[in-house]
C-alpha positions as CSV (number, residue, x, y, z in Angstrom):
1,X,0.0,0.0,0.0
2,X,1.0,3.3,-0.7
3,X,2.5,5.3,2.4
4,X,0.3,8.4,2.4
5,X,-2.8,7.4,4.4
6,X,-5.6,6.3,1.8
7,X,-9.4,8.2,2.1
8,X,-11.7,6.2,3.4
9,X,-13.7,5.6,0.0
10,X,-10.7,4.5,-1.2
11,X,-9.9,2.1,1.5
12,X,-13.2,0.7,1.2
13,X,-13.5,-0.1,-1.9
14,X,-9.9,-1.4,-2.3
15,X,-10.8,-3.6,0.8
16,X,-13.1,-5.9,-1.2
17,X,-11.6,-6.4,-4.5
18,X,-13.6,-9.4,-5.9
19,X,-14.7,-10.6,-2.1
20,X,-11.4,-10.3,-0.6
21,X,-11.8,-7.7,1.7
22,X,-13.8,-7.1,4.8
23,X,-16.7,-4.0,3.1
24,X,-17.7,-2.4,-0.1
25,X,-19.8,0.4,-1.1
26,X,-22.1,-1.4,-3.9
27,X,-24.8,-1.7,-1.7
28,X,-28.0,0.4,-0.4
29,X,-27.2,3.1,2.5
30,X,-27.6,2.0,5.9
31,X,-30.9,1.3,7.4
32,X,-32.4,4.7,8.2
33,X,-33.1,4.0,11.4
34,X,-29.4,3.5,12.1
35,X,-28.5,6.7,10.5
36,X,-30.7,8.7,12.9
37,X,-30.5,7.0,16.1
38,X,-26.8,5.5,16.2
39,X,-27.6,2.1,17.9
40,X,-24.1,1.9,18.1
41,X,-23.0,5.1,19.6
42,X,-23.5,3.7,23.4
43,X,-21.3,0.7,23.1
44,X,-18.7,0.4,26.0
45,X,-16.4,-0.5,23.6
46,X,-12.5,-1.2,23.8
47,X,-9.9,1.7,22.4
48,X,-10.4,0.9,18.4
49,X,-7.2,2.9,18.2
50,X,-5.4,-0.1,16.9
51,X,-8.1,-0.3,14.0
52,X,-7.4,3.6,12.6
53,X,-4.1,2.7,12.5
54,X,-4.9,-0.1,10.8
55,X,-6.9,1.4,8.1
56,X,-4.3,4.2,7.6
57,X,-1.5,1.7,6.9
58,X,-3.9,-0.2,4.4
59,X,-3.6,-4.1,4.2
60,X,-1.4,-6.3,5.7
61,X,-0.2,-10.2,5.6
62,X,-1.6,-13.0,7.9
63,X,1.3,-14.1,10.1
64,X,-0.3,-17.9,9.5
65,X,-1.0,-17.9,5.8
66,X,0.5,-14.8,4.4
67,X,-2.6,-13.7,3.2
68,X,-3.5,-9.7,2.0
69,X,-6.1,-9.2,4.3
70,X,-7.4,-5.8,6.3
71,X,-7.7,-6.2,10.1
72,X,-7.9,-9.7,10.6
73,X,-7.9,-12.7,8.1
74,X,-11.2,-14.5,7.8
75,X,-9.4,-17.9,7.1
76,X,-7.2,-17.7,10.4
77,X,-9.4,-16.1,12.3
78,X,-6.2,-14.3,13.6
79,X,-5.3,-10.5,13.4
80,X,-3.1,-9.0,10.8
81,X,0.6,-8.4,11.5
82,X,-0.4,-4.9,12.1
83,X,-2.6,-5.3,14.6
84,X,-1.1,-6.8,17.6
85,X,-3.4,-9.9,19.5
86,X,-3.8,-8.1,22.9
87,X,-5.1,-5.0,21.0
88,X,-8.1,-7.8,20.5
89,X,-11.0,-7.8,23.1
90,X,-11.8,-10.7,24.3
91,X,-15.6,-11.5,25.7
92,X,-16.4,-14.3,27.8
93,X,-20.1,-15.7,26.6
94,X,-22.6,-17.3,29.6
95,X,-23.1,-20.2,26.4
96,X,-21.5,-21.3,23.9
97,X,-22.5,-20.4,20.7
98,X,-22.4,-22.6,17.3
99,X,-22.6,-21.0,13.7
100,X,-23.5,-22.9,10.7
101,X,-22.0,-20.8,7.7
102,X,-23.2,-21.6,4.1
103,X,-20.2,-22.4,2.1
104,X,-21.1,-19.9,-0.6
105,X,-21.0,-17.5,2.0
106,X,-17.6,-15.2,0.9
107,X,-15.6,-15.6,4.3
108,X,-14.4,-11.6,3.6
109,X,-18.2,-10.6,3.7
110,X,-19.2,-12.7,7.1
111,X,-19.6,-11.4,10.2
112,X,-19.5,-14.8,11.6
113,X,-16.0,-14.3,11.8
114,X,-15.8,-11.7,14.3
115,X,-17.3,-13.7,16.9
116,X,-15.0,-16.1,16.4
117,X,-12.6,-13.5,17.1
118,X,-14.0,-11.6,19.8
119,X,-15.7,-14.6,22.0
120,X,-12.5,-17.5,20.8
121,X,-12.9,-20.0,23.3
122,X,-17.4,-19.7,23.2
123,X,-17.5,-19.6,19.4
124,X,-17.3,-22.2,17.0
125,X,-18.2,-22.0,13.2
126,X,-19.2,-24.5,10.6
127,X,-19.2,-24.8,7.1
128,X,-22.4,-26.9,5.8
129,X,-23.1,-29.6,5.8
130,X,-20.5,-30.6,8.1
131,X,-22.4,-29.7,11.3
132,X,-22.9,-31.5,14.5
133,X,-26.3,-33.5,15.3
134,X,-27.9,-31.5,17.9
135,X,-30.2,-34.8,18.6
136,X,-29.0,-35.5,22.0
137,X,-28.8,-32.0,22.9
138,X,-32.2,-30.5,22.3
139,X,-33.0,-30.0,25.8
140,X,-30.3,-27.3,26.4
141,X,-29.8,-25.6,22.5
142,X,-32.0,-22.7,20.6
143,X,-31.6,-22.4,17.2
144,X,-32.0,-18.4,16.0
145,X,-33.5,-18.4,13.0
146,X,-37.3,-16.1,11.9
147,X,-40.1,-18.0,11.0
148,X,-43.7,-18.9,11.9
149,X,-43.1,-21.0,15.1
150,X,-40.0,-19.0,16.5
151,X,-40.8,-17.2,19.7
152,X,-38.5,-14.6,21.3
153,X,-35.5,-15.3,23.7
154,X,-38.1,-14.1,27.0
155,X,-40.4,-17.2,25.8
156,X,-37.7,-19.8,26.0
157,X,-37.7,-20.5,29.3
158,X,-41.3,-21.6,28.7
159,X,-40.7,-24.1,25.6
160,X,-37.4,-25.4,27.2
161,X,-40.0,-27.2,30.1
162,X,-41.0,-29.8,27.5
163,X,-37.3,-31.3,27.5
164,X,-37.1,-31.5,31.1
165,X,-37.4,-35.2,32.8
166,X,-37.6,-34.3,36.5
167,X,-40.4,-32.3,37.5
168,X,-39.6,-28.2,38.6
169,X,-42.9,-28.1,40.6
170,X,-43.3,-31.2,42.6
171,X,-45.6,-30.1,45.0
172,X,-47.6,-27.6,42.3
173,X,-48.2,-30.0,39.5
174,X,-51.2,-28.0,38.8
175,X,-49.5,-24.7,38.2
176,X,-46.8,-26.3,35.7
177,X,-49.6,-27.6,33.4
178,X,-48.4,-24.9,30.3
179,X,-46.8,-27.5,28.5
180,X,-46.1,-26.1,25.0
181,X,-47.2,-27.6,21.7
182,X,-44.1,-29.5,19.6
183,X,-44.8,-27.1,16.9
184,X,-44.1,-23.8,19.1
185,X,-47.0,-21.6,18.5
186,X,-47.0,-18.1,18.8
187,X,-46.8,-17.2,22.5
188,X,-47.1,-13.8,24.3
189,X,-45.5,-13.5,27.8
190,X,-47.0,-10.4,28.8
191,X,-50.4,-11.4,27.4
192,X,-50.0,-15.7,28.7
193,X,-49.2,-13.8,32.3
194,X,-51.5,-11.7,33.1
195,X,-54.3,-14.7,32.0
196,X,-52.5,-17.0,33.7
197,X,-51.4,-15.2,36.8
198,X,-51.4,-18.3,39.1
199,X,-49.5,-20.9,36.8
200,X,-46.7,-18.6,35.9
201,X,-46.3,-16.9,39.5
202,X,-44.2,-17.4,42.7
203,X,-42.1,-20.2,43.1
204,X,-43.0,-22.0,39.8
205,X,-41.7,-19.0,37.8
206,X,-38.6,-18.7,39.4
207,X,-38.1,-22.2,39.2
208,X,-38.8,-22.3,35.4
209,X,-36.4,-19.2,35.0
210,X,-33.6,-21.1,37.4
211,X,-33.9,-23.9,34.8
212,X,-33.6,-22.0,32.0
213,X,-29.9,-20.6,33.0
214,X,-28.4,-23.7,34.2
215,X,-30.5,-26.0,30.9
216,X,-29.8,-24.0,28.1
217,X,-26.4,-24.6,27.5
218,X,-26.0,-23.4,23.5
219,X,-27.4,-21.1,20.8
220,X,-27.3,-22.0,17.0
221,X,-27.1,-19.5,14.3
222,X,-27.0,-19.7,10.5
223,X,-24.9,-17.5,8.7
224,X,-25.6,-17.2,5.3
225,X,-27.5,-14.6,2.6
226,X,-31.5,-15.2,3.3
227,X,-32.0,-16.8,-0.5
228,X,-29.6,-19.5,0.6
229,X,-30.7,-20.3,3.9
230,X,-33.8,-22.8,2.6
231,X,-31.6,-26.1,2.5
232,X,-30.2,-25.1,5.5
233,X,-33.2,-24.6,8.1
234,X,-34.6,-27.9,6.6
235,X,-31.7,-30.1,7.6
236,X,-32.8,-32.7,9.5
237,X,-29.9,-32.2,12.0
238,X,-31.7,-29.1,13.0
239,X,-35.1,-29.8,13.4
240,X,-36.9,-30.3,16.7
241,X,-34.5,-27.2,17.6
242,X,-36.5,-24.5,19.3
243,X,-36.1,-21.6,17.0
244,X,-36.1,-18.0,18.0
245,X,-36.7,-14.7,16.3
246,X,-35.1,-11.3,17.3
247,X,-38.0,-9.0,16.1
248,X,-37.1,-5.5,18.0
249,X,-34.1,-4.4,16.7
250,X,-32.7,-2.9,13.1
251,X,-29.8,-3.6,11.5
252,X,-26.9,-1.8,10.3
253,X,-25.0,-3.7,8.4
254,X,-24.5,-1.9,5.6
255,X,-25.1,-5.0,3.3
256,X,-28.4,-5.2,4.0
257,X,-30.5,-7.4,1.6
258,X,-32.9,-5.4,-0.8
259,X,-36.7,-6.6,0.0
260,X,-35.9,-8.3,3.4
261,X,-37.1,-6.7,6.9
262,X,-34.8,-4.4,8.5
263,X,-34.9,-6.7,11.4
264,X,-33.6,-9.7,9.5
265,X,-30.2,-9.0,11.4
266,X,-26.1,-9.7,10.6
267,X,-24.6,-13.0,12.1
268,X,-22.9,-10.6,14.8
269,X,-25.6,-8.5,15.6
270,X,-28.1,-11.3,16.0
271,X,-24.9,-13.0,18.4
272,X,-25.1,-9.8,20.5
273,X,-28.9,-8.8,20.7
274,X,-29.7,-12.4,21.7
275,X,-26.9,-12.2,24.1
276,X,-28.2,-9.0,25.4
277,X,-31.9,-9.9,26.1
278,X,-30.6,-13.3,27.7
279,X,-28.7,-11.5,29.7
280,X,-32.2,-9.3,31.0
281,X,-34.9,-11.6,30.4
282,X,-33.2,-14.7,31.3
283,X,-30.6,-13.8,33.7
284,X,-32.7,-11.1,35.1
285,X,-29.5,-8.7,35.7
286,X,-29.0,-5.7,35.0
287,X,-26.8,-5.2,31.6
288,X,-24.0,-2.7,31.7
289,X,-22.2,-3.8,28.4
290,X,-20.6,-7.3,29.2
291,X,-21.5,-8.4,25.5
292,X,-20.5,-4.6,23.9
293,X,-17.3,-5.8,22.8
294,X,-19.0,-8.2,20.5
295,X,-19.2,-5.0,18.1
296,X,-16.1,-4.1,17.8
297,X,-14.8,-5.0,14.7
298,X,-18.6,-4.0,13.1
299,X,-19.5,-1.0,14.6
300,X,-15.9,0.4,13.6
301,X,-16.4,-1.0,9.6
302,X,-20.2,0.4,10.3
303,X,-18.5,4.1,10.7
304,X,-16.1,3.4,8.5
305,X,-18.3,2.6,5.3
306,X,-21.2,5.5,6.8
307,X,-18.0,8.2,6.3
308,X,-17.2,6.7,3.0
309,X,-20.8,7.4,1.7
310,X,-21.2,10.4,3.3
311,X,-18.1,11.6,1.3
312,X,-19.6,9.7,-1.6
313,X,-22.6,11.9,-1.4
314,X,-24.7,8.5,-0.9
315,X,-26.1,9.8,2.3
């Protein structure tokens, strides 16, 4: 690279030369909502210092594989030569997460990889098919994936009952009758608990909820563009997998896909949301940015690519 500091269009779009890099400019603007609210702009994030200085100096080799690669190289999963390791957050994750990348997917293009890289020892990734059978794990894994029976991360606690063998409520057998159907319908905690006062209150509850942090143990996620993901979802391997939906926040990856919801979120953002409101509605603690540093490769390449169009004119 050349020794005078690049713009940032420039860096950019030199940055994903036919896939290779980690962001282009070829797609829409950022979700609107991003643009005026800044989701991102609260993060407790860790200096990014080491990332500026990164994109001033351009690209720079893998120290495993030699690769040309800006930041960090998505076949390593290591950080560039100019970026030194204990610049690198490190999160420590309450479950382990598993994510089940498409092998179309352009590794320069995933997000997948910076959970990998943030979360090392609670992340591991997968290329389809070669995925583990969840069969005689069901009990403690949710699979994170939209559709007609997913329910939100507050609701697992509920579905997760059907896979337990001893009985939470001995001595209130009556009150833990909410069994849920094996197809997951639709179910609204709010709503379910203020008709049901007395089956979801006192001791039972808090039982359930106790459950719920020591059972579920893992959280699946598919990482791949939405018109590839049908194969996937209908693997057999992952059936029978509670699936849940993330339905309240807006993405701002700045790849969205044209004609999809602006909640249909990145690999890393989904990671971190579901993260989040496990950490609330599950834990039931208070959240003071334990998970922030999740985001620190994205919301970094999110402002990055935002300057670049602004200077573009695209915003």
């Amino acid at each position: 690279m050349a020794s005078n500091p690049p713009t940032s269009v420039k860096v950019a779009e030199e940055a994903n030369v036919k896939g290779k890099g980690n962001f282009e400019l070829r797609e829409p603007p950022l979700a609107t909502a991003c643009v005026e609210e800044d989701p991102l702009g609260n993060l407790q994030l860790a200096s990014q210092d080491v990332l500026e200085k990164a994109q001033q100096s351009g690209r720079s080799k893998c120290p495993r594989c030699s690769g040309s690669r800006m930041f960090y190289c998505y076949t390593c999963y290591v950080p560039v030569e100019t970026v030194p390791i204990e610049a690198i957050p490190q999160v420590k994750l309450p479950l382990k997460i598993d994510i089940i990348k498409h092998p179309n997917e352009t590794d320069g293009k995933s997000t997948a990889i910076h959970a990998k890289m943030l979360a090392r020892e609670d992340v591991t990734i997968y290329t389809y098919p070669g995925i583990p059978d969840y069969d005689d794990q069901k009990h403690a894994i949710v699979l994170v994936f939209p559709g007609p029976d997913s329910i939100s991360v507050a609701d697992c606690a509920l579905y997760l009952q059907k896979f337990v063998k001893t009985s939470l409520c001995s001595t209130h057998e009556d009150d833990c009758a909410l069994e849920p159907s094996p197809k997951h319908p639709k179910y609204d905690f709010e709503t379910d608990e203020s008709q049901n006062e007395t089956k979801l209150s006192g001791t039972c509850k808090d039982r359930v909820l106790m459950n719920m942090k020591t059972k579920l143990k893992k959280v699946v996620f598919i990482d791949s563009t939405w018109n590839q993901t049908n194969k996937m979802i209908a693997d057999e391997r992952l059936q029978g997998l509670i699936q849940v939906e993330l339905t309240t926040r807006k993405t701002c990856f700045w790849r969205h896909q044209k004609g999809k919801p602006d909640t249909y979120l990145s690999t890393i953002e989904a990671v971190y949301y579901f993260l989040k409101d496990y950490h609330e509605h599950i834990l039931k603690e208070p959240y003071k940015g334990e998970y922030d540093n999740l985001l620190f490769f994205f919301s970094f390449m999110c402002k990055l690519v935002k300057k670049a169009k602004q200077t573009a004119g695209k915003l």
